[in-house]
C-alpha positions as MATLAB code, in Angstrom:
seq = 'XXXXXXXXXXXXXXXXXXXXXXXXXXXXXXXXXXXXXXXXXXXXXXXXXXXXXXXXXXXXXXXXXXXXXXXXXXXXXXXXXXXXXXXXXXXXXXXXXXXXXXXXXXXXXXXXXXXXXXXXXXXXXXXXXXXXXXXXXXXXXXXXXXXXXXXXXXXXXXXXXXXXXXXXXXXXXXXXXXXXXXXXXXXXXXXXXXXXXXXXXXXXXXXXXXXXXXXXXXXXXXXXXXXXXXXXXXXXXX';
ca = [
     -31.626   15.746  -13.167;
     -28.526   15.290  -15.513;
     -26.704   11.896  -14.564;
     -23.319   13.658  -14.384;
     -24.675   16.015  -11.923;
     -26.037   12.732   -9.903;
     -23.312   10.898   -9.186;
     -10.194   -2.441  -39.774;
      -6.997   -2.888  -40.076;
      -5.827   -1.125  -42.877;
      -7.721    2.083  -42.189;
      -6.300    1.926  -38.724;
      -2.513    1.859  -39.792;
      -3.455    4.328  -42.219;
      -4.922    6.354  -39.511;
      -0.973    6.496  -38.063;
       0.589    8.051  -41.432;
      -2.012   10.550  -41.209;
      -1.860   11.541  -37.651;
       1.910   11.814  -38.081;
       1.576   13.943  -41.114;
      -1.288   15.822  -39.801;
      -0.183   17.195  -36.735;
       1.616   20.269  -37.676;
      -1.519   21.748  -39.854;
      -4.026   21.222  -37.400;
      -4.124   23.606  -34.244;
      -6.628   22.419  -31.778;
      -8.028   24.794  -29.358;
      -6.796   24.743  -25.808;
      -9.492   22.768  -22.891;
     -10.110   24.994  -20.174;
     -12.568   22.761  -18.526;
     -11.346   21.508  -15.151;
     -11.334   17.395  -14.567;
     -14.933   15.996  -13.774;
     -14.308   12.361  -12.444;
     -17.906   11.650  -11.974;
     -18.829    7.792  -12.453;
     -22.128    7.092  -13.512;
     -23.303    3.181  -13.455;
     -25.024    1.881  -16.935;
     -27.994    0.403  -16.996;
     -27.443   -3.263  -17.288;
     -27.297   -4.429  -21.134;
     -29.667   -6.567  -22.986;
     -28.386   -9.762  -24.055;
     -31.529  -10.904  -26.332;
     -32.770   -8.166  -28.929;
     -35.260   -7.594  -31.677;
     -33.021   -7.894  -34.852;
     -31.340  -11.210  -35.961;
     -27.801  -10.937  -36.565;
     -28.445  -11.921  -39.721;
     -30.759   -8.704  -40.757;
     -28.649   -6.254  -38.867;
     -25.518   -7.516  -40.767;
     -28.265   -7.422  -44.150;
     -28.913   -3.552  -43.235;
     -25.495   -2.757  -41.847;
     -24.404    0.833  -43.770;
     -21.637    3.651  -42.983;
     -23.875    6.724  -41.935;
     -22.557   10.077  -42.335;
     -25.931   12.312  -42.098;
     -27.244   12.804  -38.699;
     -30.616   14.074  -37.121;
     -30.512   16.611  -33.918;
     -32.322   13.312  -31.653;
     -30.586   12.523  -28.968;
     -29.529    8.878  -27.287;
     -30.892    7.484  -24.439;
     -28.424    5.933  -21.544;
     -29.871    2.854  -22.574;
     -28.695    2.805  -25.587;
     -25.304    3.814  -25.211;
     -25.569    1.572  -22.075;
     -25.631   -1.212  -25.245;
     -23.235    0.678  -27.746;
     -20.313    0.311  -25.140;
     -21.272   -2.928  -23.671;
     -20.836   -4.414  -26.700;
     -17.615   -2.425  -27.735;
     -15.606   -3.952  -24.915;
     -18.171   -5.056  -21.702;
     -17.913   -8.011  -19.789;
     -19.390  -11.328  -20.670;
     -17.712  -13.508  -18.684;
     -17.213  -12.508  -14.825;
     -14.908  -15.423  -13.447;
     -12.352  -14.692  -16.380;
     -12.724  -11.405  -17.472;
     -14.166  -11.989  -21.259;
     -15.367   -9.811  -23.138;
     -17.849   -8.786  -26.653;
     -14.907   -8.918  -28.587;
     -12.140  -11.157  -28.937;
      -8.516  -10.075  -28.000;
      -5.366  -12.223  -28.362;
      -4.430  -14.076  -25.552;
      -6.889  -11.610  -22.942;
      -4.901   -9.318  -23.200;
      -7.290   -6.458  -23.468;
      -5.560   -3.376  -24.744;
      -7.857   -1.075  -25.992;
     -10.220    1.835  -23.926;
     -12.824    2.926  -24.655;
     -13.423    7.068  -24.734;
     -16.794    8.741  -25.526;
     -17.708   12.693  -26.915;
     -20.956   13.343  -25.882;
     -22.334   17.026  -27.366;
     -24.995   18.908  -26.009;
     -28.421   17.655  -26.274;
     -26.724   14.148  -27.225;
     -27.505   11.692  -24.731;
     -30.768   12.284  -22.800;
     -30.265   13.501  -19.205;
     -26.078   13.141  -19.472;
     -24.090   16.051  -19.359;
     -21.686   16.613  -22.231;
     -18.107   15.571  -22.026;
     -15.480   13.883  -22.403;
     -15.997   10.227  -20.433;
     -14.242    6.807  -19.988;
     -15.135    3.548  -20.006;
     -14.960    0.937  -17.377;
     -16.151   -2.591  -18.435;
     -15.963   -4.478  -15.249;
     -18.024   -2.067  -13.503;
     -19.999   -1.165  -16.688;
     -19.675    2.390  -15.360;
     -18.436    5.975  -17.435;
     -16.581    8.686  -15.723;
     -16.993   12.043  -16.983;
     -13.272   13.417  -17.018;
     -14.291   16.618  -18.882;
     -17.268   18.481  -18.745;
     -18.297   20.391  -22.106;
     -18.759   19.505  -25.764;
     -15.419   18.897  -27.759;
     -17.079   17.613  -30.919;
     -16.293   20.162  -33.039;
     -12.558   20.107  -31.737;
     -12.298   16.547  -32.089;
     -13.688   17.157  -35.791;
     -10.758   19.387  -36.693;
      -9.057   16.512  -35.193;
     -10.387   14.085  -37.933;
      -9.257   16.491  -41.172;
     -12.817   18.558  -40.656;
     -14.853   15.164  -41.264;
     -17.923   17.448  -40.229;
     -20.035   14.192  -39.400;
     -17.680   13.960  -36.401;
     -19.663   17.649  -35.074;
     -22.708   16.346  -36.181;
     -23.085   12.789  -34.545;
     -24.753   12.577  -31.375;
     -22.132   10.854  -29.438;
     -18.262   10.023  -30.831;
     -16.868    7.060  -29.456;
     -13.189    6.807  -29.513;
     -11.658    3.387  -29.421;
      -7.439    3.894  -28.400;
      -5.277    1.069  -27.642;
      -2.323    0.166  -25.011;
      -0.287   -1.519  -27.786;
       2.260   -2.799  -24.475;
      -0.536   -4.745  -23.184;
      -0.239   -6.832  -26.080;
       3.062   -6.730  -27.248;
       4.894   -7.886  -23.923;
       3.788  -11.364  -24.884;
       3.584  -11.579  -28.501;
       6.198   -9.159  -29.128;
       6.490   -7.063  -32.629;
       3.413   -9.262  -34.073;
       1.317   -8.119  -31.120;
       0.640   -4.868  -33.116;
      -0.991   -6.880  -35.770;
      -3.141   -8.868  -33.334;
      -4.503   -5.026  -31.576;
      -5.295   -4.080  -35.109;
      -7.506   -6.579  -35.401;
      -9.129   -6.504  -31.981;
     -10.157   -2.911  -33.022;
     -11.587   -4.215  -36.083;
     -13.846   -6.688  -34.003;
     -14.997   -3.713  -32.052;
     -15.916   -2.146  -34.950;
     -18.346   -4.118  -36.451;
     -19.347   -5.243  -32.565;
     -20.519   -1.419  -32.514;
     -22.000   -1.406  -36.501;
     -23.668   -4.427  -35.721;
     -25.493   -2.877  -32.786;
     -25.834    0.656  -33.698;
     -28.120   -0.972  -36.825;
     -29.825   -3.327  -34.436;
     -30.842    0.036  -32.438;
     -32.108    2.290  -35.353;
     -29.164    4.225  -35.151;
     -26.408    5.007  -37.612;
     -22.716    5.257  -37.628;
     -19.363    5.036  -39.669;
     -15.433    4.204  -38.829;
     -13.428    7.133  -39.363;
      -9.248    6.405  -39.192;
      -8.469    9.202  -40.742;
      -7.102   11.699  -38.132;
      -4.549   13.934  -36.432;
      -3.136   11.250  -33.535;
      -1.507   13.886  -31.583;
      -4.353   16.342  -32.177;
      -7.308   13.663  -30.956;
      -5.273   13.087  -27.930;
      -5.169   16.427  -27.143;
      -9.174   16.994  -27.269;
      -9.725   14.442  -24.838;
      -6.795   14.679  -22.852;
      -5.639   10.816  -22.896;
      -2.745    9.375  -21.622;
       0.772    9.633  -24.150;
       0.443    5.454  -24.308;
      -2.988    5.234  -25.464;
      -2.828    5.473  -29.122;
      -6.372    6.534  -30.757;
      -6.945    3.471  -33.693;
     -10.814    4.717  -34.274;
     -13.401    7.490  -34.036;
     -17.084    6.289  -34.498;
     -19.611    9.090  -34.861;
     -23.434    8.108  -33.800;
     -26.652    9.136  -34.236;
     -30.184    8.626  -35.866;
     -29.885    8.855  -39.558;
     -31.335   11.968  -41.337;
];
């Protein structure tokens, strides 16, 4: 049974320009699917693994060539735990280090057919206190979300597309204009948090900022103030 039916910097600012510039040339096709909101619990991450730091920083590539072989919960389970999941229950902390806990990015996931074993495709969420994703829209918007990145085709092809946006208020209430810098970053740390891992797991991915804002948002309907900084296509390497 399908689980859904159970239960860097510069690249990123870059990624702005484009967006803005972007917009008007690239129509994305209307979502017809109706709102999902099923929550699915993770299994619990591993904290202890078989490759070193060291060697999966040694073998970390960018990926852009994909095989048809899908993920297991598991491992996406670990791909978003250590994207933004909790380490820390008393205080909140998490895999990756934001400026003054502030926390302002979310965490969004495109999951095609046949991409995660047993897990329907959609559009889902991710909650990192209860280490749970809720499928918000069912179907497979890769290909949408590809037009989305300027046709980057390895966007269709990945597996899974995980789409780190940002709450830039979160962070700039208390460190005003230079609060945008510091979110910047915290994607950045994310970034190689998810490199880092995918490497340690056999699997391969790249950072893509290079995309249609607007058009993004519109392919996996997220709210107006969370501002897409990253797409990170997935999968085993051909």
């Amino acid at each position: 049974m399908k689980y859904a039916g159970a239960a860097a910097v510069a690249v990123a600012a870059g990624a702005t320009a484009y967006g803005t510039y972007l917009s008007p040339f690239f129509k994305t096709p209307e979502i017809e699917s109706p709102a999902m909101n099923s929550v699915i619990k993770l299994p619990e991450p591993e904290t202890v693994g078989m490759m070193s730091v060291e060697e999966a920083t040694a073998r970390r590539r960018s990926v852009r060539d994909y095989t048809d072989q899908p993920l297991t919960v598991k491992q996406l389970s670990q791909l978003l735990w250590v994207a933004q999941g909790i380490t820390e229950r008393r205080y909140g902390f998490r895999t990756a280090p934001s400026a003054g806990g502030t926390y302002p990015l979310e965490i969004y996931i495109a999951v095609g057919e046949n991409g995660v074993v047993e897990l329907e495709a959609g559009v889902y969420h991710y909650d990192p206190r209860a280490h749970t994703i809720t499928l918000t829209f069912a179907g497979d918007f890769k290909d949408q979300l590809s037009v989305a990145a300027i046709d980057q085709g390895w966007v269709a092809e990945a597996r899974i597309d995980i789409v780190i946006a940002a709450v830039f208020e979160r962070t700039t209430a208390r460190y005003g204009e230079r609060g945008v810098r510091y979110v910047y970053m915290e994607s950045g740390h994310v970034g190689q948090n998810v490199y880092l891992q995918a490497t340690a797991l056999g699997l391969g991915t790249v950072v893509i900022g290079a995309f249609s804002d607007e058009d993004v948002r519109r392919v996996l309907r997220i709210p107006a103030e969370h501002k897409p900084l990253y797409i990170v296509p997935i999968g085993y390497p051909r």
